[in-house]
N, C-alpha and C positions, 0 to 999 in steps of 0.2 A: 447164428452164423458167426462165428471168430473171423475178424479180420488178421490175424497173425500178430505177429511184434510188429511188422512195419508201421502198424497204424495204431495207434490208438485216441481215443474220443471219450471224451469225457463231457460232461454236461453239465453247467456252471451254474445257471439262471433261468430263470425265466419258466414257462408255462410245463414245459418236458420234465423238469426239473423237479417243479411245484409236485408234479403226478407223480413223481417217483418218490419223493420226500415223503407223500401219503401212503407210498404203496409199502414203504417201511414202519410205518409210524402207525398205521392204522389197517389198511387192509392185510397184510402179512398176519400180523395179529389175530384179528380177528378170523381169518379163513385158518389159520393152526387151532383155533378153539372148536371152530363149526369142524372140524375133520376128526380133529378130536371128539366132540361130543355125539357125531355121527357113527363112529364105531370103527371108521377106514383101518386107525392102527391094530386093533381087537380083532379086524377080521386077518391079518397077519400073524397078530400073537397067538391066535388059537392053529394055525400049522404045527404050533410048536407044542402047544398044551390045551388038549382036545377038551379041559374043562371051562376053557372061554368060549364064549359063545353065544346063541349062534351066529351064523352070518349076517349081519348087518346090512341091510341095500339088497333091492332089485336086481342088480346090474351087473355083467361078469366087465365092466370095464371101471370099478371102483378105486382100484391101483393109480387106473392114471391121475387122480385126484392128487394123491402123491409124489407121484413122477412130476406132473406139472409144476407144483408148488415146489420140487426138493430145485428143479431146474428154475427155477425164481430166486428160489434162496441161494443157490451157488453164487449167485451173483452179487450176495447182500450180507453173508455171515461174516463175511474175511473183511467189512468196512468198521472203520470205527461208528460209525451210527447203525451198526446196525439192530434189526428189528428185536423186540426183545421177547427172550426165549425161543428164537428164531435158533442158532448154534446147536442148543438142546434136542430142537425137535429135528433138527436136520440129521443129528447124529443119532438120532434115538432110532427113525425109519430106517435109515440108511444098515443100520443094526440087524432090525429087520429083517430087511430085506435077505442080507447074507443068512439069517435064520431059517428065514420060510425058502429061501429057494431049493428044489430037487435035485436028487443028487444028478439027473441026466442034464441040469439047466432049467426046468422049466419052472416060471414062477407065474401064478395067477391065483391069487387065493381066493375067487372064485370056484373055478374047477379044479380045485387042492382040497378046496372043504371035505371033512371025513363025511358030513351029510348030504353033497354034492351027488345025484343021480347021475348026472352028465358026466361024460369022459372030458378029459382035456383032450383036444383038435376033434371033438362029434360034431360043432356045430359053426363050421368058419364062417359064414354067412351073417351069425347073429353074436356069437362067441369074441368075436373083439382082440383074439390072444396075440395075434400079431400088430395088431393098435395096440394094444397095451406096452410090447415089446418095443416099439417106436419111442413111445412116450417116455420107457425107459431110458432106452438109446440114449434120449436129446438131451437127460437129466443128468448120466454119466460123461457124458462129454462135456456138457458144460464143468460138472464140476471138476476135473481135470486141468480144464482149460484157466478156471478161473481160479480155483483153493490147491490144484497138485493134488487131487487127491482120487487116488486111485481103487478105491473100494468100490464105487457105482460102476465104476467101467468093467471089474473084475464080473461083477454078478451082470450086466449087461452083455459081455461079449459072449458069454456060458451060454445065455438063454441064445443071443445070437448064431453060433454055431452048431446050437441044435438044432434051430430053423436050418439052416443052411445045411445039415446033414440031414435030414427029411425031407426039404422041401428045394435046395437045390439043383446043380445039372443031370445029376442023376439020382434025384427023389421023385416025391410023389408032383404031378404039376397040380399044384393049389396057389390059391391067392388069399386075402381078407377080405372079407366083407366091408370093411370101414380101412380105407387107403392112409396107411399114414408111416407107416414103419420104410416107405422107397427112400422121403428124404431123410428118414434117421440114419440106416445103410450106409447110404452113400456119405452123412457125414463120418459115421462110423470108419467108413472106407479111409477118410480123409485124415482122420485122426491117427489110426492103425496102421496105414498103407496097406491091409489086408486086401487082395484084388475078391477075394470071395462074397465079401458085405458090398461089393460096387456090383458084384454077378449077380447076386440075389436080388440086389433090387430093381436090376434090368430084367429079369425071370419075372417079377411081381408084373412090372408092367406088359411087357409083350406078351405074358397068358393073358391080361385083361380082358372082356370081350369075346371068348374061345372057348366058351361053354366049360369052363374048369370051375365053375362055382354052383352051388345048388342059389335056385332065387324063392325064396319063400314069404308072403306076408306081402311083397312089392316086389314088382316085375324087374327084370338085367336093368331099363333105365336109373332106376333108382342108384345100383351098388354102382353105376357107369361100366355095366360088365355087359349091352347087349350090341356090343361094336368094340373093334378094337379100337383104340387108344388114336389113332392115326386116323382112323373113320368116324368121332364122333361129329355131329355134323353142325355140335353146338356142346354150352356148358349146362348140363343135365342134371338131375334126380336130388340127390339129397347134398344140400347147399355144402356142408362140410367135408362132406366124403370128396365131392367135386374139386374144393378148390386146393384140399389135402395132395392130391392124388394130382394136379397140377403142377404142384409144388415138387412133388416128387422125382415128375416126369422132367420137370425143368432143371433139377440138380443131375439126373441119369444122363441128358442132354451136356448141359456144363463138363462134366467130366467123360463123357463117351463122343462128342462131337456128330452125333447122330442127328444129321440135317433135316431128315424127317418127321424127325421129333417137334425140331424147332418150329417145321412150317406150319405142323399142326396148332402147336402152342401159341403161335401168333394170329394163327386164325380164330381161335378160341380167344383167344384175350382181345380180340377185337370187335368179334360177335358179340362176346358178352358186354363190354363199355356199351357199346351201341343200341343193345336191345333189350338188355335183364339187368342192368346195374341200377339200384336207386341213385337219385340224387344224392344223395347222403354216401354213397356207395356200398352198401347193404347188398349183401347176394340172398337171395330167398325170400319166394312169392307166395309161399305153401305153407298153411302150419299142417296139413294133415298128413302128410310125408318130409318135411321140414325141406322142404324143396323149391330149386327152380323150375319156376314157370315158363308158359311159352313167349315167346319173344312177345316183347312191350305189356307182359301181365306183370304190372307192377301197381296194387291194390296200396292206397295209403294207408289206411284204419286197419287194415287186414295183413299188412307187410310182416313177414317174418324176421328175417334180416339178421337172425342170431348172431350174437356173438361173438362167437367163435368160430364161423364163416365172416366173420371182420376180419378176423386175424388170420383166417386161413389165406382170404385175400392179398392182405399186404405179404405174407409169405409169400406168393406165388409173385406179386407183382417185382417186390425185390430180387425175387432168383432172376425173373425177368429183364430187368434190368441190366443184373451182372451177364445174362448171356448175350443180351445186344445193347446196352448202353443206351438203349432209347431214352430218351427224360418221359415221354408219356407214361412211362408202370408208375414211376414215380410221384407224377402229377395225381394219378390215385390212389397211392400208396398216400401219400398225405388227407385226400379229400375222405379215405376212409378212418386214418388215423385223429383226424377232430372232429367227425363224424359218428358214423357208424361204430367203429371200437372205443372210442373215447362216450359215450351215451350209457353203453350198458355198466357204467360203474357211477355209484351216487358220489355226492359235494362233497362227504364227509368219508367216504373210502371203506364201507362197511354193510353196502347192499350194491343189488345188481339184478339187469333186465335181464333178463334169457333173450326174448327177441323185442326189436328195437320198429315200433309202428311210426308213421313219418303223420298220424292223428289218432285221434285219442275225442271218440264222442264223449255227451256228459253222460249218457246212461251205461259207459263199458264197465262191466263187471268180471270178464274173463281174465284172471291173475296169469305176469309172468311164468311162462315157463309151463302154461295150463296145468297150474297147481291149484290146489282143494282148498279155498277159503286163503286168510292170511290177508297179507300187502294189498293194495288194488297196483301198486307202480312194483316200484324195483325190491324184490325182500333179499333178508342175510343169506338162506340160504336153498338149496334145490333139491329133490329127490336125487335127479340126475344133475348135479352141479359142475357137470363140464366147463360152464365158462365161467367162475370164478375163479376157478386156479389157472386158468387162464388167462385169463387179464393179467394175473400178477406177474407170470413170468415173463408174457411180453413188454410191461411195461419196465421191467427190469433190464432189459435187454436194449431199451428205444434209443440209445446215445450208438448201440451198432450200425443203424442204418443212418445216421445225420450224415454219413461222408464212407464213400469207396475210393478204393484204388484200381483202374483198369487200363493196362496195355500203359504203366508209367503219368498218367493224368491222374491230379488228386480231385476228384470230382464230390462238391459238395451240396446236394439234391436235399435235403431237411435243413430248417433253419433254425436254430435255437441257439441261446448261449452256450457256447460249447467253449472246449482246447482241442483244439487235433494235433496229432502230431503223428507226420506221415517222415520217415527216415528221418535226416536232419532238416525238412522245415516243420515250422509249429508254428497252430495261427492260434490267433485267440477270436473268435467270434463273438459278438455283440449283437443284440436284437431286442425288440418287443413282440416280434414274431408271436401267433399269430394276430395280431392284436393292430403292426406297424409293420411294413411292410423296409421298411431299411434294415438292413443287412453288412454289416461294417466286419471287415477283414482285417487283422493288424498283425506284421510280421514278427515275430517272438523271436524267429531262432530261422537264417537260412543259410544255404550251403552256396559256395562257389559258383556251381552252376545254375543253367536255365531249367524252370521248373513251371509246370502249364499246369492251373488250375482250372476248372471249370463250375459254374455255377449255373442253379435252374432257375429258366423264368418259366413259370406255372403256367399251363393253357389260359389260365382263366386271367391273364396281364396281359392282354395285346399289345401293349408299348410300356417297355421298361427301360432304366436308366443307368448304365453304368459309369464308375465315377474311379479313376486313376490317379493318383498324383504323378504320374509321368506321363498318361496319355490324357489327362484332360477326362470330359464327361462325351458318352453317347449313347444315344438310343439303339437301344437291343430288344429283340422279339423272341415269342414264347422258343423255349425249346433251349439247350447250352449256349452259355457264354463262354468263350474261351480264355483266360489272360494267360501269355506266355510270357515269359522274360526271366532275366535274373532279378528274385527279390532280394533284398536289403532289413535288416532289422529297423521296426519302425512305419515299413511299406505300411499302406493303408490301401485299401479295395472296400469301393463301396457300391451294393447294388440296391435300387429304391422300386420298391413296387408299388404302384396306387394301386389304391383297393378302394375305389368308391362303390358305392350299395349297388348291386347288381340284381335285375329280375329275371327270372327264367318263366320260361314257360315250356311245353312236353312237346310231344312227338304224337303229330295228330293221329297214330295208332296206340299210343298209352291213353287209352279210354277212360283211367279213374282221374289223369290231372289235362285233361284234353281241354282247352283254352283256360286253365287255370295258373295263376301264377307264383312263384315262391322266392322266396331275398334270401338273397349270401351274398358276404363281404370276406373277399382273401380267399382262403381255403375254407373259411365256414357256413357251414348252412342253416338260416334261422327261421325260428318256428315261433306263433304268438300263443302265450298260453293265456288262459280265461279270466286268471289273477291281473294282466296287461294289460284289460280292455275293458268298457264298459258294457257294449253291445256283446248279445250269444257270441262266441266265435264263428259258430254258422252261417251266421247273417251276414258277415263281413265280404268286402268287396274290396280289390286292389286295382290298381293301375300301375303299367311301369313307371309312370312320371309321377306319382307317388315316390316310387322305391328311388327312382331318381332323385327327390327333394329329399331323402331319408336325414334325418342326423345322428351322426353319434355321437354317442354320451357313453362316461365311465359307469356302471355301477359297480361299486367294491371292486373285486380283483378284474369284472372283465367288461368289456364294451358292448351295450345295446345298442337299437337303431332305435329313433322314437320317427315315427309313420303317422302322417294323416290317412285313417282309412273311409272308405265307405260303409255305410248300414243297407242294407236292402230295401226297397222302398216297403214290402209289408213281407215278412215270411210266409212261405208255399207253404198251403192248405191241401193239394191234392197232390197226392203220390204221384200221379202221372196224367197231369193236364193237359187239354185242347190246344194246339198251337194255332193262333192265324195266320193268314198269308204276310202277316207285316209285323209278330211277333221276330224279335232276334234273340235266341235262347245263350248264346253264348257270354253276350255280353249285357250288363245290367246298371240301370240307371239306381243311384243313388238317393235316398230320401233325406239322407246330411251324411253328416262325417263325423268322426270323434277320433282323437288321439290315441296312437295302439303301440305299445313297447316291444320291440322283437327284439329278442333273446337267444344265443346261443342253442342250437337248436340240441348240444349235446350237455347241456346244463338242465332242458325240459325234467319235470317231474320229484323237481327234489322242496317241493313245496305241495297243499292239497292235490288231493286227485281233480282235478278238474278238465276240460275239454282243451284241446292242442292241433294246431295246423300249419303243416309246414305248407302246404298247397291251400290259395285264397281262392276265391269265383271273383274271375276279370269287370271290372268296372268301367262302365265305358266310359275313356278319358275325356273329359272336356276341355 
């Protein structure tokens, strides 16, 4: 999402910074090699010269591999640091691309292939061609937006306008099977001022649910097509599609002002926080349809949590946001982003999870991504590698969302080292963020008048502290802080959050962590791995007043909590033993304690395979 010239945001320091530093330096790299040696370009080159060949991959949505990664590099070619051979490959695809497209617009070198059986649009359901045109979309806009360069957008509005001449007010009524081309549209709309890309992706949505799609292999829940959009009576079926197709609805909304839209959206975005979001904030409870579950099936060891429903999340949560300025989208737009999206990419920036489990037994043997031998954790790279080039572009992009402008307040809901600069004021932020919970505001550059910033205090800070040099310090609670006034160059704003070790415990309908408990400090969620501890992981037993005494400590670049835990008095023999009348099953006495290291729970796994728990069995406190 382009904030315009009024604003721009940059990212100085600190942990945002660090991810992006890597995502140039290493992951870029590396996922240009893995695309390359996978054959992505080769199945473009041969449209053009039928003696390359054959098609390379499974999958008619191979492109957006491409698309993802060229909309990452838009935003990294034009720097002086940037990625190396990054320029090359960006211009080489993008070449491409203007080669392989048809003369009528259509590009899918999938259903291009001279050995392709299928017609291009036989199979909208499984076929992808309008997700893949999405994917386009985001990749020509950005780079527009960010290099001036108008080649993607040429070959994206081509393929765009053929949709729109097929499939709009007076074409065929059809949808996709996999939701993702609403919000590209509508950016397109934004970019263009073309009203017809803002039409079509109003058409995509309102067919939803209205029997315009064949459903084969998994039933209308799954595509979210067996209700309309406004009737879903929760967030359903296939985690990505859902939270795409959210995302979508929520930009249709933003620019159509369609009230109905909105109440559904906030019904759904609240449903979901409540009853199907992990801890971690992970969407998807299903690996066998890669789907949400029914309210409160949230399985730890079994969590799906992909990816790229992280991502699709904080898309949805930020549109959210900008349509009501709520801080709670916010509040997990963050818990997903050093959670859930931040987990599935390794320390060194060169492998990655498909789906993201919140434990990890010592005898699992099922590889990310339920691929064929290989990694037991995160490998380089996928069959279907949708969410590596996805990681990349969004973390390319992550200094867009540290700070909004709405209705004239500069609202600054992420915390990182940053510079903003909103018209003529400019702050310079400072932080340890997520690591220290102070937050320092310092005025660079202001204008004559009164200017009202606003800042977020997170759900999870019941009492925060704000700190003025004109108004002194006070206590402020979760949700926006307001400072109005005329700032001065110089001004200082400072906001302090404690973030002392915090235990959770479920919702006594979430069956798998039901009197179980788990530690986060700040926005982060931590997990003990088996390398931590001396006792099995299984065996362990927590208390909140454990987590309460927690300490932290630095290791290397980030903070642990070092925990006294308990051991179980003898580990369970029978799968399903006799209770007495005066057994208590939920809580458990301890036969000692030993010292146990928790660890950033999105740092898990970049050491042996070993056993992982973000949920302990409660110990009863003495």
């Amino acid at each position: 999402m382009s904030h315009g010239t009024a604003l721009r945001i940059e990212l100085t320091g600190g942990l945002l910074h660090g991810w992006q530093q890597r995502n140039r330096a290493a992951t870029i790299p590396h996922a240009i090699g893995e695309l390359r040696k996978a054959g992505n370009l080769e199945n473009l080159r041969r449209l053009a010269d039928a003696t390359v060949g054959p098609y390379r991959g499974r999958y008619p949505f191979l492109d957006t591999d491409l698309y993802k990664t060229l909309e990452g590099l838009a935003y990294e070619v034009g720097r002086e640091d940037a990625p190396a051979g990054a320029r090359e490959f960006y211009d080489e695809v993008v070449e491409l691309l203007g080669r392989a497209q048809a003369g009528d617009g259509y590009l899918n070198s999938y259903f291009q292939d001279p050995d392709q059986p299928k017609q291009p649009w036989s199979d909208l359901g499984w076929g992808h061609e309008l997700y893949n045109l999405g994917h386009l979309i985001q990749a020509a806009v950005a780079a527009r937006r960010r290099l001036g360069d108008d080649r993607l957008l040429t070959v994206a509005r081509k393929f765009a306008d053929l949709v729109v001449a097929k499939y709009g007010e007076h074409g065929a009524e059809v949808i996709d099977g996999h939701p993702e081309v609403e919000m590209a549209l509508v950016e397109l709309y934004r970019e263009t001022g073309e009203q017809d890309y803002l039409t079509q992706a109003r058409l995509f949505v309102e067919r939803r649910g209205r029997g315009k799609l064949e459903h084969t292999i998994f039933p209308g829940e799954y595509f979210q097509d067996h209700v309309p959009f406004r009737d879903l009576p929760s967030v359903t079926g296939h985690a990505v599609r859902m939270a795409y197709l959210a995302a979508g609805v929520t930009d249709v909304y933003l620019e159509t002002g369609d009230a109905t839209l909105l109440a559904a959206l906030e019904r759904l975005w609240d449903d979901m926080v409540a009853t199907k979001l992990y801890l971690t904030g992970g969407l998807g409870s299903r690996h066998s349809d890669e789907a949400i579950g029914d309210r409160y099936e949230l399985p730890s060891e079994r969590a799906y949590a992909e990816t790229c429903a992280a991502i699709g999340t904080m898309q949805w949560a930020w549109r959210m946001f900008q349509a009501t300025g709520g801080s709670k989208y916010l509040d997990v737009y963050e818990t997903v982003l050093y959670n859930a999206y931040a987990v599935g990419l390794s320390a060194d920036g060169t492998a990655f999870f498909y789906d993201n489990p919140l434990q990890r037994r010592p005898d699992h043997s099922q590889r990310s991504g339920m691929e064929d031998g290989g990694e037991l954790l995160r490998r380089a790279w996928f069959g279907c590698p949708c969410c590596p080039p996805n990681i990349i572009r969004w973390m390319s992009q992550l200094q867009d969302q540290v700070a909004a402008v709405r209705d004239g307040v500069l609202y600054v809901g992420v915390y990182a080292d940053a510079r903003v600069t909103s018209g003529d004021l400019k702050l310079d932020i400072t932080t340890d963020y997520p690591w220290d919970g102070e937050i320092t505001l310092t005025v660079e550059e202001a204008p004559d008048e009164e200017r009202t910033i606003a800042l977020r205090v997170p759900q999870w800070c019941p009492s925060a502290e704000l700190e003025e040099q004109s108004a002194g310090r006070r206590g402020v609670g979760p949700g926006w802080v307001v400072v109005r006034r005329r700032f001065v160059v110089g001004d200082v704003v400072r906001l302090t959050l404690p973030m002392a070790p915090r235990a959770h415990g479920a919702h006594p309908y979430l069956d798998a962590a039901r009197a179980g408990i788990a530690v986060a400090r700040g926005p982060l969620v931590y997990c003990v791995e088996q390398q931590d501890v001396e006792a099995p992981v299984d065996d362990l037993l927590l208390s909140p007043g454990a987590v309460h005494r927690a300490v932290v400590r630095r290791r290397g670049d980030h903070l642990v909590l070092e925990l006294t835990v308990g051991v179980a008095e003898a580990p369970a023999t029978e799968l399903y033993p006799v209770l007495t009348e005066t057994t208590e099953p939920t809580r458990e006495t301890a036969a000692c304690t030993v010292p146990a290291t928790f660890g950033p729970y999105f740092l898990w796994g970049n050491r042996q395979a070993l056993a992982m728990r973000v949920w302990l069995r409660t110990e009863r406190d003495c």
